[in-house]
Residue frames as qw, qx, qy, qz and C-alpha x, y, z in Angstrom:
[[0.594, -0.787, -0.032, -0.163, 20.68, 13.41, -14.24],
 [0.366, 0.600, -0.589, 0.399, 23.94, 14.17, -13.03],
 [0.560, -0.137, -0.754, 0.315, 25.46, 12.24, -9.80],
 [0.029, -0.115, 0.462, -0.879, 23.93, 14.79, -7.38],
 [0.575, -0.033, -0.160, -0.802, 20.88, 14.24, -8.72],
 [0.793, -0.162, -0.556, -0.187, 20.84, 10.40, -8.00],
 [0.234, -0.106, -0.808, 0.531, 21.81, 10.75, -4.50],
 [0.353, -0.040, 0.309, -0.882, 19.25, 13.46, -3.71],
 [0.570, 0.180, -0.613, -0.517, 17.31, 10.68, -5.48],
 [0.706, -0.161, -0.690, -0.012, 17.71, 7.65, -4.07],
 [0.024, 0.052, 0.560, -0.827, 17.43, 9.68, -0.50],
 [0.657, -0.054, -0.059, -0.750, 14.17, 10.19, -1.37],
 [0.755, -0.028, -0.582, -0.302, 13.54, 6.59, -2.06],
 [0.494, -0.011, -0.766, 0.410, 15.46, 5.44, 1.26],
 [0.365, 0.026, 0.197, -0.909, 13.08, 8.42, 3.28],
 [0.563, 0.156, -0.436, -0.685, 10.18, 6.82, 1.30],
 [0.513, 0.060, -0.849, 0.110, 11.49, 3.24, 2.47],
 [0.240, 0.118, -0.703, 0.659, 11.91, 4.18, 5.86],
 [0.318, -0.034, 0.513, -0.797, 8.62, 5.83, 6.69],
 [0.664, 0.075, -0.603, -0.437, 6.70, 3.33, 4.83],
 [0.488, 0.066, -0.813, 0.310, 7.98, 0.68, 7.05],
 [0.078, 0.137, -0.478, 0.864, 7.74, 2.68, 9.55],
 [0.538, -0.052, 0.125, -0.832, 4.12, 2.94, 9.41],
 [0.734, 0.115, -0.649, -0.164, 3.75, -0.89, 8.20],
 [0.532, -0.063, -0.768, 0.352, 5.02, -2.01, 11.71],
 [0.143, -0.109, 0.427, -0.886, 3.41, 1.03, 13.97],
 [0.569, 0.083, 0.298, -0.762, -0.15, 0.36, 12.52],
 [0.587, 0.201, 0.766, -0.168, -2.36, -2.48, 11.47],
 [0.165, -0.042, 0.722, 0.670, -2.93, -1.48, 8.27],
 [0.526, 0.051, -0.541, -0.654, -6.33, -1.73, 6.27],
 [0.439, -0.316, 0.723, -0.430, -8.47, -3.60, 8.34],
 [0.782, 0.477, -0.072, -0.395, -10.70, -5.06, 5.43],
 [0.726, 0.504, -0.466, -0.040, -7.16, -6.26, 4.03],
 [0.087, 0.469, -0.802, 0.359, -5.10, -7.21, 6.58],
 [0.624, -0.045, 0.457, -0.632, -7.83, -9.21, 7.54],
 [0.877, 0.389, -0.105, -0.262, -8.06, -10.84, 4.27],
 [0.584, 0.433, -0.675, 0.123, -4.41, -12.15, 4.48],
 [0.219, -0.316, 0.772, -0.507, -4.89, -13.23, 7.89],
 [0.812, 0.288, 0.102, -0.498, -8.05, -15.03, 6.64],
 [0.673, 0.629, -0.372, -0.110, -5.41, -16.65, 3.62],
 [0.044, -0.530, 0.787, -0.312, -3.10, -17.54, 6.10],
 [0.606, -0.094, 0.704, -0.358, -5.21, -19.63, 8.31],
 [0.879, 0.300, 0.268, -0.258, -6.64, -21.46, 5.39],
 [0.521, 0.592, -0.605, -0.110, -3.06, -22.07, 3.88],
 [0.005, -0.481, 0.814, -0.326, -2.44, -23.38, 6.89],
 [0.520, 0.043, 0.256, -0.814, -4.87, -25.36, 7.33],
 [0.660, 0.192, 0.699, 0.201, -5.78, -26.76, 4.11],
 [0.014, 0.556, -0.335, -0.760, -3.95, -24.98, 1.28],
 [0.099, -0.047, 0.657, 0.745, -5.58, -26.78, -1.47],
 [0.035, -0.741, -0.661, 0.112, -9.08, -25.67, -0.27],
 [0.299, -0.071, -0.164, 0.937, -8.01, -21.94, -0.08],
 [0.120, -0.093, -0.227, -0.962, -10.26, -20.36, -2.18],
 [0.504, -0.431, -0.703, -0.258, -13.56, -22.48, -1.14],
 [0.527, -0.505, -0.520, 0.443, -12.63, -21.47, 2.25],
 [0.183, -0.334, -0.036, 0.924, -11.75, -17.49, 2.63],
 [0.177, -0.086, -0.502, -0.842, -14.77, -16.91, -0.58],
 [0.255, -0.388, -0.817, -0.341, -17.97, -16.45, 0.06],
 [0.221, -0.841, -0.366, -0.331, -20.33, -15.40, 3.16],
 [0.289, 0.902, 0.310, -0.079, -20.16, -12.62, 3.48],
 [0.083, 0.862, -0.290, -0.408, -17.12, -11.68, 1.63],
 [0.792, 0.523, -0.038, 0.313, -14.88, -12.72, -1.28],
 [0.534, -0.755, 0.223, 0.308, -11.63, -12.34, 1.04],
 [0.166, -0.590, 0.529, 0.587, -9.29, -13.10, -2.05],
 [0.791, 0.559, 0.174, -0.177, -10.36, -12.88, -5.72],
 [0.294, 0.811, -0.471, -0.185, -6.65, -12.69, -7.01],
 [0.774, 0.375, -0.506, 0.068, -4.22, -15.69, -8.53],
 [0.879, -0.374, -0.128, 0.266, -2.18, -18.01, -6.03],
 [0.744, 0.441, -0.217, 0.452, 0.93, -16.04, -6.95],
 [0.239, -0.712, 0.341, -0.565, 1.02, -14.02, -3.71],
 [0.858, -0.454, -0.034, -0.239, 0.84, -17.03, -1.32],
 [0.765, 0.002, -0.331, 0.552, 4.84, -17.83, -1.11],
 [0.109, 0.553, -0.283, 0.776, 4.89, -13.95, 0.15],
 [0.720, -0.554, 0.025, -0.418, 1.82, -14.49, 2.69],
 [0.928, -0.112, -0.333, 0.122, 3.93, -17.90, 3.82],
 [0.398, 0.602, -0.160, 0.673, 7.19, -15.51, 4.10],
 [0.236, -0.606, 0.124, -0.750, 5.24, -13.25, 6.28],
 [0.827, -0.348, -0.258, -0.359, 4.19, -15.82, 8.49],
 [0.858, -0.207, -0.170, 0.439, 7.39, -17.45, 9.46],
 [0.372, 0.243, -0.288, 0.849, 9.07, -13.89, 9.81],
 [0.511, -0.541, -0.307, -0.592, 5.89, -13.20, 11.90],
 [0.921, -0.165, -0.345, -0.072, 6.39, -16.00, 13.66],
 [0.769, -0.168, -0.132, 0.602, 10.19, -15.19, 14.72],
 [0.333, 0.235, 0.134, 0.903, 10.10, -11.33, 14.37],
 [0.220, 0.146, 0.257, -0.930, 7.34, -10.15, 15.32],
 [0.573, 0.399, 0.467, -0.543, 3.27, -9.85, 14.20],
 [0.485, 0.298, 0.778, 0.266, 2.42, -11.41, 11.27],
 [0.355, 0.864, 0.356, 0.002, 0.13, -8.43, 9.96],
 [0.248, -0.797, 0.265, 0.484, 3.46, -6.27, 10.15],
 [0.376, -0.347, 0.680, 0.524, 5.49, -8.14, 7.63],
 [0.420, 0.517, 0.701, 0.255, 2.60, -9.03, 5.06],
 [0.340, 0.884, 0.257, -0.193, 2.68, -5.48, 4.02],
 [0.246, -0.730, 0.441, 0.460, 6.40, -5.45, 3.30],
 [0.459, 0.284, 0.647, 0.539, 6.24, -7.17, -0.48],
 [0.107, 0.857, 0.502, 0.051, 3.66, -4.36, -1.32],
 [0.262, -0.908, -0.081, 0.315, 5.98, -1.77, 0.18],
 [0.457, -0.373, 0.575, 0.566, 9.27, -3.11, -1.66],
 [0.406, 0.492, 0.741, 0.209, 6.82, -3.34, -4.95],
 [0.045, -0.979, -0.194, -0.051, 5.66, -0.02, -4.79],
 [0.289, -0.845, 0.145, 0.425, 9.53, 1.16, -4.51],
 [0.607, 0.109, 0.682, 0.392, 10.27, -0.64, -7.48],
 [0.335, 0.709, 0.592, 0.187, 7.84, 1.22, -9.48],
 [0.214, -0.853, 0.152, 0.451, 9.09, 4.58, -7.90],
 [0.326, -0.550, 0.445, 0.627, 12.77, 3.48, -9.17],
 [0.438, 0.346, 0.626, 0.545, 11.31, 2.02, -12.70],
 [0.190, 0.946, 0.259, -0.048, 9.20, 5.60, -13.12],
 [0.416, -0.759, 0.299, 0.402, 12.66, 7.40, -12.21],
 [0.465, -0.386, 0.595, 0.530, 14.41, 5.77, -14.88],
 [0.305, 0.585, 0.648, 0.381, 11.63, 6.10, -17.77],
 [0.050, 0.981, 0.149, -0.112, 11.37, 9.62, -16.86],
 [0.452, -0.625, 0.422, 0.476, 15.21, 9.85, -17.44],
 [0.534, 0.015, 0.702, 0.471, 15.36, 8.22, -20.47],
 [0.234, 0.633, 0.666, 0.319, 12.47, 9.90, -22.19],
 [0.058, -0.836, -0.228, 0.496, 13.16, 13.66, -20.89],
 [0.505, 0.809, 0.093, 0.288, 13.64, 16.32, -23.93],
 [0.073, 0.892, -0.410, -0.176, 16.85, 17.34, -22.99],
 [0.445, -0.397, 0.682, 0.423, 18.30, 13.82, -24.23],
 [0.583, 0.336, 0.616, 0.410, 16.99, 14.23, -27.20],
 [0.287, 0.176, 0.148, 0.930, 18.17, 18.19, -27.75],
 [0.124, -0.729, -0.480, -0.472, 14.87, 19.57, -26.73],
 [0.131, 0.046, -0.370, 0.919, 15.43, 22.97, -24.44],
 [0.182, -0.644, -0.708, 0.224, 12.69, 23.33, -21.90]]
């Protein structure tokens, strides 16, 4: 990909960025989920080494997944806290995550395309 090709690129991705966000702070989100990390919150806050006893069970299973999200959920909270709503920001790891993947696809399709390895489409 020649150098035109990674600006028209990474426009996309900043486009991509922008209305992401964009939609992250306009609307609430998943109500099911954004519920569930607002759920996570209160019970970090709370008592964080009760989490899962507390947010599991009736009548939902608010978070079956590993602890390793809970420094983001904390994150979200204090930039919540000073910035604005709390559901807003908890979707911005997800959003940066998901642009990652974009740029890692981008660069595995680069490497692996048949014209660097002599093949004419």
């Amino acid at each position: 990909m020649g150098p035109g090709g990674v600006r028209v690129l990474l426009a996309l991705f900043a486009i991509g960025l922008a209305v992401r966000l964009y939609f992250a702070f306009r609307y609430y989100g998943v109500t099911y989920d954004i519920d569930s990390l607002v759920a996570v919150d209160g019970a970090l806050g709370s008592d964080p080494l009760q989490v899962y006893s507390t947010v599991n069970g009736h009548p939902y299973n608010r978070w079956p997944y590993p602890s390793g999200f809970f420094p983001f959920i904390g994150l979200a909270h204090g930039l919540g806290k000073v910035f604005g709503d709390y559901h807003d920001w908890v979707q911005v790891p997800q959003i940066l995550a998901d642009l990652a993947i974009d740029g890692r696809t981008a660069h595995d399709i680069e490497l692996f395309s048949p014209a660097r390895f002599g093949i004419k489409p």
